[in-house]
C-alpha positions as CSV (number, residue, x, y, z in Angstrom):
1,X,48.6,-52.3,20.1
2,X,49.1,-55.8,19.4
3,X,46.2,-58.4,17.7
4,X,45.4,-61.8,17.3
5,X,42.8,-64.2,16.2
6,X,42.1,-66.7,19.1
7,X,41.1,-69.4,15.8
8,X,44.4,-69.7,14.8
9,X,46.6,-72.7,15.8
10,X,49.0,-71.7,18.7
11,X,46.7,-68.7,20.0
12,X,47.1,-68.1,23.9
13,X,46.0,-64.7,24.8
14,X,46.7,-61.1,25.6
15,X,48.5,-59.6,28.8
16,X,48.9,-55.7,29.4
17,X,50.7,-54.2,32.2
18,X,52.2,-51.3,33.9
19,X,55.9,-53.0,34.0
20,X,57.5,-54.9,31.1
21,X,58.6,-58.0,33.1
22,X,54.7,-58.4,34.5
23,X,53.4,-58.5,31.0
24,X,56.2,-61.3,29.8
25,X,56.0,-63.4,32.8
26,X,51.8,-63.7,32.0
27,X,52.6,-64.6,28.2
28,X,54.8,-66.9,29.5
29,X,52.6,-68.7,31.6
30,X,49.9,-68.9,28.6
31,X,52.2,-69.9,26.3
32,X,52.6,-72.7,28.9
33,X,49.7,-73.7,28.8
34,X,48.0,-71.6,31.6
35,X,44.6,-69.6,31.3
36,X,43.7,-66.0,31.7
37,X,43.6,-66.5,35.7
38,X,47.0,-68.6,36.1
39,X,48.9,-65.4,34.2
40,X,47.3,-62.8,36.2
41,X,48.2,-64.4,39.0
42,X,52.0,-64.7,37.9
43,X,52.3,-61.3,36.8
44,X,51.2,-60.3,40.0
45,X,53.5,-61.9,41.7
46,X,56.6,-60.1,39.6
47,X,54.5,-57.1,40.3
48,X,56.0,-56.8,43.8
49,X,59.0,-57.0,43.3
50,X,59.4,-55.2,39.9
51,X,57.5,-52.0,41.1
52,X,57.8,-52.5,45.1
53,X,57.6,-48.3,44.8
54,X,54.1,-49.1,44.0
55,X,52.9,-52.5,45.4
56,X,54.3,-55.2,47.8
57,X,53.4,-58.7,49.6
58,X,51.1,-57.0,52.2
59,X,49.2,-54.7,49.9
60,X,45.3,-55.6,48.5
61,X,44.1,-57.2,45.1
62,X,40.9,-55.9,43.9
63,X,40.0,-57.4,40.4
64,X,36.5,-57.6,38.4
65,X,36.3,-60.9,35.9
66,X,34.8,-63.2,33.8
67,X,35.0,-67.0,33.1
68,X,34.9,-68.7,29.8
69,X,32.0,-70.6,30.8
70,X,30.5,-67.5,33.1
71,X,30.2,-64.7,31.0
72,X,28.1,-62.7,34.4
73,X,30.8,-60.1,35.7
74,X,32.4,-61.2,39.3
75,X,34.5,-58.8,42.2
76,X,37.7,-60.0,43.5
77,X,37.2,-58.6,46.5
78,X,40.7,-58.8,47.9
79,X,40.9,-55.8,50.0
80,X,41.4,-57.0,53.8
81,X,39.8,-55.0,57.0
82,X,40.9,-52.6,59.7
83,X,42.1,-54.3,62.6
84,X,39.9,-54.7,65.5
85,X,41.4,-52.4,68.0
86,X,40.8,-49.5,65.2
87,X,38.5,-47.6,67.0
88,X,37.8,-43.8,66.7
89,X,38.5,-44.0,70.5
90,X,41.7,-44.9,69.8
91,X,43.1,-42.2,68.0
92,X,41.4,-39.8,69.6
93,X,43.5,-40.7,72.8
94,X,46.7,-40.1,70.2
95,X,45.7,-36.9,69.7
96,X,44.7,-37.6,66.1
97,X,42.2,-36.2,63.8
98,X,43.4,-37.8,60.8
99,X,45.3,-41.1,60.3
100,X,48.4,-41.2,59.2
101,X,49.5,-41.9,55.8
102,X,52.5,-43.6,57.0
103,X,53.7,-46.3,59.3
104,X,52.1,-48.8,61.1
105,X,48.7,-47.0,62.7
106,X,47.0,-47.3,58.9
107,X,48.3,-50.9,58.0
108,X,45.1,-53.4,57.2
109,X,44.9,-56.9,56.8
110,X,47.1,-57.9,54.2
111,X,44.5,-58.8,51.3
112,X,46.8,-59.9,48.3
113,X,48.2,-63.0,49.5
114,X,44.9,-64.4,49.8
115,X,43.1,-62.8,47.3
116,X,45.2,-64.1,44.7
117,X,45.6,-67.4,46.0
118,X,41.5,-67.4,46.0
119,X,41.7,-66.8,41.9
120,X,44.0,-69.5,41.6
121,X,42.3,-72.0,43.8
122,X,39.2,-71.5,42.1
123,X,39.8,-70.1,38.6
124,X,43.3,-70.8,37.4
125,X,44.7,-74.2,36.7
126,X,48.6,-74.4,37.6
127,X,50.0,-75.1,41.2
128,X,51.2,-72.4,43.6
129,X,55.0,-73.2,42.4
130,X,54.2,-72.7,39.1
131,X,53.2,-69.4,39.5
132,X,55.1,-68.1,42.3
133,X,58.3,-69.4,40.6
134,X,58.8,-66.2,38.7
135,X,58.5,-63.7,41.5
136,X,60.8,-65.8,43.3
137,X,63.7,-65.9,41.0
138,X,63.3,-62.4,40.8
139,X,63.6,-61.4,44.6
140,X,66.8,-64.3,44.4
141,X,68.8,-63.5,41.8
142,X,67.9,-59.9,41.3
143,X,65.2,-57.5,39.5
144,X,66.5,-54.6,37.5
145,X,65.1,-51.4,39.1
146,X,63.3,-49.0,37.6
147,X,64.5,-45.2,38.1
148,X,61.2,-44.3,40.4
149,X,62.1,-46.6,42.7
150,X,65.1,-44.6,43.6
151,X,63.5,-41.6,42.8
152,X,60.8,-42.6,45.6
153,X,63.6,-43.8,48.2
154,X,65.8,-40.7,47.5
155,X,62.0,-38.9,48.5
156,X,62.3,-40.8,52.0
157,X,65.9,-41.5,52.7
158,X,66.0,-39.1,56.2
159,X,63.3,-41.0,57.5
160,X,64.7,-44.5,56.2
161,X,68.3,-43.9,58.3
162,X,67.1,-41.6,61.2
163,X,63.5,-43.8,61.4
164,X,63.0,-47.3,59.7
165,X,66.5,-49.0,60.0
166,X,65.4,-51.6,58.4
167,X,63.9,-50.1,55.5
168,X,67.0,-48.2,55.1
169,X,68.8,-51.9,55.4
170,X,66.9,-53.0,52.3
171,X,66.9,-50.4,50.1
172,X,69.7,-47.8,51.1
173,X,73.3,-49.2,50.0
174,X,76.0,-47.2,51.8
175,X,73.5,-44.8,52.4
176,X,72.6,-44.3,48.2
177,X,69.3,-45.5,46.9
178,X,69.7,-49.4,45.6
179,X,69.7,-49.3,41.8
180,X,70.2,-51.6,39.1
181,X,69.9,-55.4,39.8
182,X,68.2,-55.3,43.1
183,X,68.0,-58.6,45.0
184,X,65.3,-59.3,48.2
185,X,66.3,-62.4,49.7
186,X,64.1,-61.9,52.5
187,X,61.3,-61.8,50.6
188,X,62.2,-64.8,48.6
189,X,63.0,-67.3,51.5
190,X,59.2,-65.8,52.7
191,X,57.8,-67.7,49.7
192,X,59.8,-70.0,49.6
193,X,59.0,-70.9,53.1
194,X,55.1,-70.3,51.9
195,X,55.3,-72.9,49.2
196,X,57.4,-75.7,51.6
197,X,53.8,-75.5,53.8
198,X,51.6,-75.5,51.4
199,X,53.2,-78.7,49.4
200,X,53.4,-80.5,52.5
201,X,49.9,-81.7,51.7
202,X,48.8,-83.3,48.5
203,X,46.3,-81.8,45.4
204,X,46.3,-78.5,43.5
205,X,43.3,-76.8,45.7
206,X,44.5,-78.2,49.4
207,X,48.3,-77.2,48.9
208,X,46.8,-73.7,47.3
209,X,44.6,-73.7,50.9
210,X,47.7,-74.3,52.9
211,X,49.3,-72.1,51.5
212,X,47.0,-69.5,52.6
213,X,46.8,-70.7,55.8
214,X,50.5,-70.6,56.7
215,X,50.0,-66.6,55.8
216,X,47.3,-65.8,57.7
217,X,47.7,-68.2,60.6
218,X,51.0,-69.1,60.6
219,X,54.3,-67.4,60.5
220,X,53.8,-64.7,59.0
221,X,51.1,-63.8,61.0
222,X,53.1,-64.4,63.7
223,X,56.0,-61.9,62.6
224,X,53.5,-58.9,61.8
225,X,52.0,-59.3,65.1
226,X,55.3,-58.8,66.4
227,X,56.3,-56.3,64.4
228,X,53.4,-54.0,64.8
229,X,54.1,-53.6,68.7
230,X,56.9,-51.9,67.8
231,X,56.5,-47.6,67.9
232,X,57.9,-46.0,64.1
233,X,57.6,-42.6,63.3
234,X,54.5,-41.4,61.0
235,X,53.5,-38.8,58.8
236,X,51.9,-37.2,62.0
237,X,55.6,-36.4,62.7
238,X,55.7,-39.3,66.0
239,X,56.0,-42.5,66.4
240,X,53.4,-44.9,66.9
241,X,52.7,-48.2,67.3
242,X,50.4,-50.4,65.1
243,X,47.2,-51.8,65.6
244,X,47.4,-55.2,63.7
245,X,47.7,-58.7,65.3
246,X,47.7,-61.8,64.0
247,X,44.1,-62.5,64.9
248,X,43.1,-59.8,62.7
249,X,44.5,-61.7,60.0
250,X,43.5,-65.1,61.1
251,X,39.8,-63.4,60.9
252,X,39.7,-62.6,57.6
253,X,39.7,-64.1,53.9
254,X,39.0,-62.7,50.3
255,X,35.6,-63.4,48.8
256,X,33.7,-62.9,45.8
257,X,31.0,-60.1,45.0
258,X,28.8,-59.0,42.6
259,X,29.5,-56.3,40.3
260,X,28.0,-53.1,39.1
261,X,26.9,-52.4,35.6
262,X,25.3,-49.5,33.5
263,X,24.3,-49.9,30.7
264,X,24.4,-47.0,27.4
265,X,22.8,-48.0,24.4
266,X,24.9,-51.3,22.9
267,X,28.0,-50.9,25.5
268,X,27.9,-51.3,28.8
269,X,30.3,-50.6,31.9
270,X,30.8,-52.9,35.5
271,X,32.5,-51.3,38.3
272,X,32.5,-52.9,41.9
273,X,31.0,-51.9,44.4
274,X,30.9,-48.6,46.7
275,X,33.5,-50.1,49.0
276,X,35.8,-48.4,46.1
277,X,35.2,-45.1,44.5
278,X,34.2,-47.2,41.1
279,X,30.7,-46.1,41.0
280,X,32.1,-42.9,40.3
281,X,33.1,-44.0,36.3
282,X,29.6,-44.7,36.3
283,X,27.9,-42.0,37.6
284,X,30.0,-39.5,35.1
285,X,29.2,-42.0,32.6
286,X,25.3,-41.5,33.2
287,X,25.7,-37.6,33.3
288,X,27.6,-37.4,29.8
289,X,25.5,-40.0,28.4
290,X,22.8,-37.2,28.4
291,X,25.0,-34.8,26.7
292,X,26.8,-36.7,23.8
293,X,25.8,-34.3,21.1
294,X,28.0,-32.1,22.4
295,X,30.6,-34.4,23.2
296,X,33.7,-34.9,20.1
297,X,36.7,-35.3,18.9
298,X,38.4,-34.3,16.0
299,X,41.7,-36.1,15.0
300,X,41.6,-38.4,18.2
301,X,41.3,-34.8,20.4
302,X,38.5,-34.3,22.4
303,X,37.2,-30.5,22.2
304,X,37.4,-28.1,25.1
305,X,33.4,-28.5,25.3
306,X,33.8,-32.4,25.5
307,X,36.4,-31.5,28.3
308,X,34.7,-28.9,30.7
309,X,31.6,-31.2,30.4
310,X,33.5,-34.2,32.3
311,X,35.5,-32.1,34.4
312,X,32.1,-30.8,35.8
313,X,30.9,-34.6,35.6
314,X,33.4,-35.8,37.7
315,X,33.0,-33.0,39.9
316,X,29.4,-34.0,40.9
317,X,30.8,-37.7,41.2
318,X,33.3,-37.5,43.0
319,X,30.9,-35.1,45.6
320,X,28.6,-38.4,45.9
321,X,31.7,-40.2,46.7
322,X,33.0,-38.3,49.9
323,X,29.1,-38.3,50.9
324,X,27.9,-41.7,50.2
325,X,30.9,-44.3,49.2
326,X,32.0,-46.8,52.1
327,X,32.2,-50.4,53.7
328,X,28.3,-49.7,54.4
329,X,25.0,-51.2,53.9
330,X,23.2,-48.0,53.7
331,X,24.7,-46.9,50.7
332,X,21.9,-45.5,48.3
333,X,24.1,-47.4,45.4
334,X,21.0,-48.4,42.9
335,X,19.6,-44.3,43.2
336,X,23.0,-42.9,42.8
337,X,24.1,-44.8,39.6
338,X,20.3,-44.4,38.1
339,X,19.1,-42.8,34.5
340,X,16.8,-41.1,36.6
341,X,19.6,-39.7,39.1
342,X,21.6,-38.7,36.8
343,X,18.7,-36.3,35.0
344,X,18.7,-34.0,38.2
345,X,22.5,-34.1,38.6
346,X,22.8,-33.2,35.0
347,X,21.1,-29.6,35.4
348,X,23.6,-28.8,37.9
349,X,26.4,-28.3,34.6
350,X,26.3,-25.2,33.3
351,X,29.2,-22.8,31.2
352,X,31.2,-22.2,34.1
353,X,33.9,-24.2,36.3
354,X,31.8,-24.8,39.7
355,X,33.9,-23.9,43.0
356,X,31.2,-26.1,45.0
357,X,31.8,-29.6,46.2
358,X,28.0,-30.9,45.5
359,X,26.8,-34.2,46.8
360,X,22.9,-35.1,45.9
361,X,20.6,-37.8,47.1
362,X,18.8,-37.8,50.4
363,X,20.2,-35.3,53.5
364,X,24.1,-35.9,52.0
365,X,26.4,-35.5,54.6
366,X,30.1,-34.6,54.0
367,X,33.0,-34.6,56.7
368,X,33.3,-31.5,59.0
369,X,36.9,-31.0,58.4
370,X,37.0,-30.9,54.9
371,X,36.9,-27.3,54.6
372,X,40.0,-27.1,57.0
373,X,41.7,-29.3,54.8
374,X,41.1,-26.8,51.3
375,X,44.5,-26.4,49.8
376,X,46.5,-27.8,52.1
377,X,50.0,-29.6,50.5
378,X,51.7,-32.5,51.6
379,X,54.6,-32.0,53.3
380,X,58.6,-34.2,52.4
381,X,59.0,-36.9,54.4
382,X,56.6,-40.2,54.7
383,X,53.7,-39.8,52.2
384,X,51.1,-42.1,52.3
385,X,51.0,-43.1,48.2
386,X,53.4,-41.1,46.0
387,X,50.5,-40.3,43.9
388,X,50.1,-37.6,41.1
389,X,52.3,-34.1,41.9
390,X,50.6,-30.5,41.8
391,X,51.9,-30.7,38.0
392,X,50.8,-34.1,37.1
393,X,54.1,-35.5,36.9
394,X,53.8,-39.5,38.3
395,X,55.5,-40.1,41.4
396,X,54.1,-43.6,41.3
397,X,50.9,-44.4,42.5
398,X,50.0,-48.6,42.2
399,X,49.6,-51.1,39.4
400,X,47.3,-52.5,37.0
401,X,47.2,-56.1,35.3
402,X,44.8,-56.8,32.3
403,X,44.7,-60.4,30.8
404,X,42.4,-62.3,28.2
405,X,42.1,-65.9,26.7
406,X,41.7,-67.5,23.7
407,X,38.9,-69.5,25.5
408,X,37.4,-65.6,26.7
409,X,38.8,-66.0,30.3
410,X,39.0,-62.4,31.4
411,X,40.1,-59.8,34.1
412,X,41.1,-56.5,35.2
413,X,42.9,-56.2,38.5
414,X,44.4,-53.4,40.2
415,X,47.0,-54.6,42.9
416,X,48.4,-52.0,45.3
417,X,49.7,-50.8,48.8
418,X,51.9,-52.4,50.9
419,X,54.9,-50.0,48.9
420,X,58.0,-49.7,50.2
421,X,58.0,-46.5,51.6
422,X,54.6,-47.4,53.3
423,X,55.9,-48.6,56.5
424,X,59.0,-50.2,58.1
425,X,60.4,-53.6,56.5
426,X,59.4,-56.3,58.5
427,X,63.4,-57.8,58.2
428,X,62.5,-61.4,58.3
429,X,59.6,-61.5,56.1
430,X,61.1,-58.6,53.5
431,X,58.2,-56.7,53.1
432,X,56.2,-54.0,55.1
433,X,52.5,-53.4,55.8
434,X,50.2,-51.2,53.5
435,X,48.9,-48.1,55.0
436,X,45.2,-48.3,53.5
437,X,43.7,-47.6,56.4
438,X,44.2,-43.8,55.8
439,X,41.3,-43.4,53.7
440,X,39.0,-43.8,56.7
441,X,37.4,-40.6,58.2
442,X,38.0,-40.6,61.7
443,X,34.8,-38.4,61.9
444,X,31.6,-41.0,62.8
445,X,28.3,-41.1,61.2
446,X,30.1,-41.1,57.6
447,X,29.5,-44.2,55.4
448,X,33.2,-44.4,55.4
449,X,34.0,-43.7,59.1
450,X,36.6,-46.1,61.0
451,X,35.4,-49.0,62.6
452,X,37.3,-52.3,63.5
453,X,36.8,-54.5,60.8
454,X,35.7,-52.8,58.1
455,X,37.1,-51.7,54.7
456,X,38.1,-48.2,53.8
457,X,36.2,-47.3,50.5
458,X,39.8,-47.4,48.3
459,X,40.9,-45.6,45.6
460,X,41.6,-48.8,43.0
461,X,39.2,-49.2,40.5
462,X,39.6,-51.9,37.6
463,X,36.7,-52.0,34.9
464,X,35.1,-54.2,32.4
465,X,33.1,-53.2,29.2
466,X,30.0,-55.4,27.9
467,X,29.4,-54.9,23.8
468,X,25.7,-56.2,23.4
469,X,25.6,-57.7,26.9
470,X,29.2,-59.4,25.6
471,X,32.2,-59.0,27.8
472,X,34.7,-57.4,25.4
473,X,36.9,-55.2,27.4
474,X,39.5,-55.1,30.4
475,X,41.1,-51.9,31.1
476,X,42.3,-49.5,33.9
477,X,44.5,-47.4,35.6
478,X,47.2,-46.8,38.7
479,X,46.8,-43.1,40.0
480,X,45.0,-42.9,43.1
481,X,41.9,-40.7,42.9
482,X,42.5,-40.6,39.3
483,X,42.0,-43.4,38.1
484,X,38.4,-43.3,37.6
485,X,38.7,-39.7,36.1
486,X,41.4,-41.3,33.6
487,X,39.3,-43.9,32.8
488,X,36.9,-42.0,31.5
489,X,39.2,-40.1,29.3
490,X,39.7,-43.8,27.9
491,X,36.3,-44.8,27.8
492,X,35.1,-41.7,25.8
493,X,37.9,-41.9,23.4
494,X,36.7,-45.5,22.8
495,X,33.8,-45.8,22.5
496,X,32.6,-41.8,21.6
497,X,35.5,-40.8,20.0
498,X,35.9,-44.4,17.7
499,X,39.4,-44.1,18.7
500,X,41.1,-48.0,19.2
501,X,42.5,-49.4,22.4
502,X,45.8,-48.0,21.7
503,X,44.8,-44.5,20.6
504,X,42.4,-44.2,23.4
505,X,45.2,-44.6,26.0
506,X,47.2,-41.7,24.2
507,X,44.6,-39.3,23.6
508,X,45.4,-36.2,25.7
509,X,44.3,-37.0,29.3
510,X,43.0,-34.5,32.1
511,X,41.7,-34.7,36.0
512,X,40.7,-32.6,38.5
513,X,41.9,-32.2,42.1
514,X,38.3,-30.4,43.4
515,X,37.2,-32.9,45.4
516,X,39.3,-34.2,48.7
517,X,41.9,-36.5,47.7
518,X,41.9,-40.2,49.5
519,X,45.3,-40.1,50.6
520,X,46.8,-38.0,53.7
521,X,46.9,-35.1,54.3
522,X,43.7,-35.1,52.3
523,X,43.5,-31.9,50.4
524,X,41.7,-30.3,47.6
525,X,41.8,-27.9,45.3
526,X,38.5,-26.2,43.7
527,X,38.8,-25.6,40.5
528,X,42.3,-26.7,39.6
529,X,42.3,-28.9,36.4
530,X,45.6,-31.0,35.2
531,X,45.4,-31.3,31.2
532,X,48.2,-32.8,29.1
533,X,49.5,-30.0,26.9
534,X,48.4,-31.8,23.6
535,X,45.2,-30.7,23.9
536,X,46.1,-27.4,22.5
537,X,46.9,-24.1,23.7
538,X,43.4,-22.6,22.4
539,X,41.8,-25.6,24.2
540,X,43.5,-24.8,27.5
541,X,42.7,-20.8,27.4
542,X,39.1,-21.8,27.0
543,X,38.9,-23.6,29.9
544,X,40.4,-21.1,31.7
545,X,38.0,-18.9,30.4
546,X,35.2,-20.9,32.3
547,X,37.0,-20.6,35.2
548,X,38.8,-23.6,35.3
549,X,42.9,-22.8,37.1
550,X,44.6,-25.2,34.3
551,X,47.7,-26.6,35.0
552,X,49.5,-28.3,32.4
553,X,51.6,-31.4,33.4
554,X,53.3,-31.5,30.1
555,X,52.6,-33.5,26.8
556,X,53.0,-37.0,28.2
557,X,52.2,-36.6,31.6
558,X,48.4,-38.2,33.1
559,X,47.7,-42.0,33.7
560,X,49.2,-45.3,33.1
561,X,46.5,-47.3,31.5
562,X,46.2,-50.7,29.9
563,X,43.6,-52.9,28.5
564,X,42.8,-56.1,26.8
565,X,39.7,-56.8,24.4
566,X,38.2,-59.6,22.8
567,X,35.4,-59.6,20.4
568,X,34.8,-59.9,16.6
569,X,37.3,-63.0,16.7
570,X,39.9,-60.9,17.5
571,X,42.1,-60.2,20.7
572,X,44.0,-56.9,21.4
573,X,45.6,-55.8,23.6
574,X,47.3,-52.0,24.4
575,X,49.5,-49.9,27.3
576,X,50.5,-46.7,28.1
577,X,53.6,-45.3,26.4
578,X,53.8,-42.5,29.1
579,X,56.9,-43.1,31.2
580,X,57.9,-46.0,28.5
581,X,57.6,-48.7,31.1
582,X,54.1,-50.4,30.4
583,X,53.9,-53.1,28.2
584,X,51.3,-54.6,25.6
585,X,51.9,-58.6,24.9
586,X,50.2,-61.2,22.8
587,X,50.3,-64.3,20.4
């Protein structure tokens, strides 16, 4: 964990990241002069082409922040819509009762292109070059790969060279997985074409607005529209066309939003809204705030009570979010994170594991074909986010980006989708669509049900902790429908357990899979709890003694968080040692 006092001469801030080269590209850029905002922006940049297993151009940018001058939470709400001819209709006529985690039917409108140019138009204070620069000389002159992204192309080579040619042009070298320094000149001429248009007008903000425009209107619209006529095979097992044009994109643009907060005591927690499973750190945060005296650790380790009490939280969570969570205005949001809701949930804990997925609040509804989809396992091939395996071990999942300012610019974002083995590589523009879309229910009448132009409720999650009303923390997670179950390993080891920012991120770390995962083919598995090992033996046969089917993933094994705080005249910053590939930087 690395400190610093934002009083001293020289001070510029704190970055922490899931890859090395995101975190020093942000210092960079604040030791340059740039703010909290500019180096987010950067780092997200290097982001996609650094861990393109994990994120890419035409993925989404949901981020929660605050200004120096603003100290009121905000939403990034960079997470575009399904296309307009998504329409249950539609794939009913393919025969479809699920959409695919794979391929072009799931793509949405590209969100992180504009989202982050948003941030920087109105937040940040470099130019478009400045920032982009870094991601550009990357995708030039080469990136060293990590070993998950071969592991991850190695996972879908079959379907690269008998499927997605073009994929398999990119990232298959005489038919072996691309490793070492890695070079996407595609991609780079794509920015570079993006900056020529936006710099062919004058001032910061208009080229920053041009540049958006030549995305969404302009040729890369214009590519993905052609693109997505073309018919790729799926994880259905055909091939299908997409559903994206370029007027879909043309339609849409990133906006602003108000956050969430709850409030325990002196610390408080924001969360966007139910358009993302956030809520759900919140709602288990309100049930375990009523039980804290039996909530502990001892030697940064929480007890087996302290465990089975949040397993059972998130349980009855994560129920409200397949019931209630969606792109909807009838979400009961305000009753489902209240003290008072909470009280009547709470009674539903008792000693033993629950087998019962248990929404609340008024006539729930869940999806009819849940129960058909009980225990079902994803099969090789096309997967729609390589998220967390039966054993806990990381396949890769997304990102996560934390940054903080000596002036108290701050903000948590978790960029995602649009990975490589998403879709098909759109050859001219080096990149391929994200495959978001597959978090929709097909079913209708569901808060989350498909409908053109709409946002599936996502899985990515980013949070921000008030001390006092105070911002004072950034933090969060890659991991798909875990991240808000790993965050609140995090936030009870900090601010429970006493723990610091860096001990909180490696104290033992559990989830649950009893509730339907977000990702195709959307399965769950009652009961089944994935602890890290250092919890202890004794702690592991007591929860199996409650009824809990623990599987351990291994010592170092569960999440990939970061974070960033500032408060007592002192900025930290921490990252997750698991998988030795996240990085903490500051000066």
């Amino acid at each position: 964990m690395f400190t610093t006092r934002p009083e001293l001469a020289g001070t510029h801030g704190m970055v922490a990241s899931t890859h090395w080269l995101a975190s020093a590209t942000g210092m960079a850029v604040l030791e340059n002069g740039g703010n909290a905002f500019d180096a987010a922006v950067a780092a997200g940049f290097v982001l996609q082409i650094a861990e393109p297993h994990l994120c890419g151009p035409a993925g989404q940018v949901p981020g929660i922040f605050v200004t120096a001058a603003d100290r009121t939470p905000r939403v990034l709400a960079g997470q575009g819509v399904s296309p307009a001819a998504a329409t249950p209709e539609q794939f009913a006529d393919l025969g479809l009762d699920l959409i695919p985690g794979s391929g072009l039917l799931p793509a949405t409108v590209p969100g992180a292109w504009d989202g982050w140019l948003l941030l920087l138009r109105d937040h940040g204070t470099k130019s478009l070059r400045d920032v982009l620069g870094y991601a550009i000389s990357y995708a030039r002159h080469g990136i060293p790969l990590v070993s998950r992204v071969g592991d991850t192309i190695r996972a879908v080579r079959d379907l690269f060279t008998e499927h997605w040619p073009t994929s398999a042009a990119l990232w298959l070298a005489d038919g072996k997985p691309v490793e070492g320094l890695h070079r996407n000149p595609a991609l780079a001429d794509t920015w570079e074409r993006l900056l020529a248009e936006a710099e062919s007008v004058s001032g910061r903000e208009a080229q920053i607005d041009a540049g958006r425009r030549a995305w969404s209107q302009g040729f890369v619209a214009e590519a993905i529209d052609s693109f997505s006529r073309g018919a790729f095979r799926d994880d259905s097992g055909r091939d299908h066309a997409g559903l994206l044009t370029g007027e879909d994109l043309a339609g849409w643009e990133a906006t602003y939003e108000d956050a969430l907060q709850v409030d325990f005591g002196d610390w408080g927690l924001v969360k966007m809204g139910a358009w993302t499973q956030g809520p759900a750190l919140l709602q288990q945060a309100r049930l375990l705030d009523g039980l804290r005296a039996e909530l502990s650790y001892v030697d940064g380790i929480p007890t087996e009570r302290t465990v089975h009490l949040a397993v059972e939280a998130a349980k009855l969570a994560f129920a409200d979010r397949e019931a209630w969570y969606g792109d909807s205005p009838d979400v009961p949001i305000e009753l489902l994170i209240s003290r008072e809701y909470a009280e009547t949930r709470r009674a539903l804990i008792t000693e033993e594991a629950s087998a019962e997925l248990r929404p609340g609040g008024p006539s729930p509804r869940l999806p009819a074909i849940l129960e058909k989809l009980r225990g079902l396992e994803s099969g090789s091939g096309a997967t729609g986010e390589p998220t967390v395996g039966p054993l806990g071990e990381t396949r890769g999942d997304t990102v996560h980006i934390d940054v903080v300012d000596a002036a108290g610019n701050m903000i948590s974002v978790t960029p995602s989708g649009g990975w490589l083995q998403s879709s098909p590589t759109i050859p001219e523009l080096g990149f391929c669509l994200d495959s978001r879309g597959q978090m929709f229910w097909l079913e209708q009448g569901l808060p989350n049900s498909l409908a053109p132009r709409k946002r599936p409720r996502i899985t990515l999650s980013p949070s921000m902790g008030l001390r006092d009303g105070e911002p004072v923390l950034a933090f969060g997670t890659p991991g798909g429908d875990q991240q808000d179950q790993w965050q609140l390993c995090f936030w009870l080891a900090h601010t429970l357990g006493g723990l610091n920012l860096q001990e909180s991120i490696d104290s033992p770390a559990w989830h649950t899979t009893a509730f339907p995962s977000s990702f195709y083919p959307r399965s769950w598995t009652p009961r089944e709890l994935v602890v890290e090992s250092r919890l202890g033996q004794s702690t592991m046969d007591a929860l199996a003694a409650r009824g809990h089917h623990v599987v351990d993933a291994g010592p170092w094994a569960l999440g990939r968080l970061s974070a960033v705080s500032r408060s007592g005249g002192v900025l930290r910053a921490a990252a997750n040692a698991r998988g030795m590939q996240g990085y903490a930087a500051g000066r």
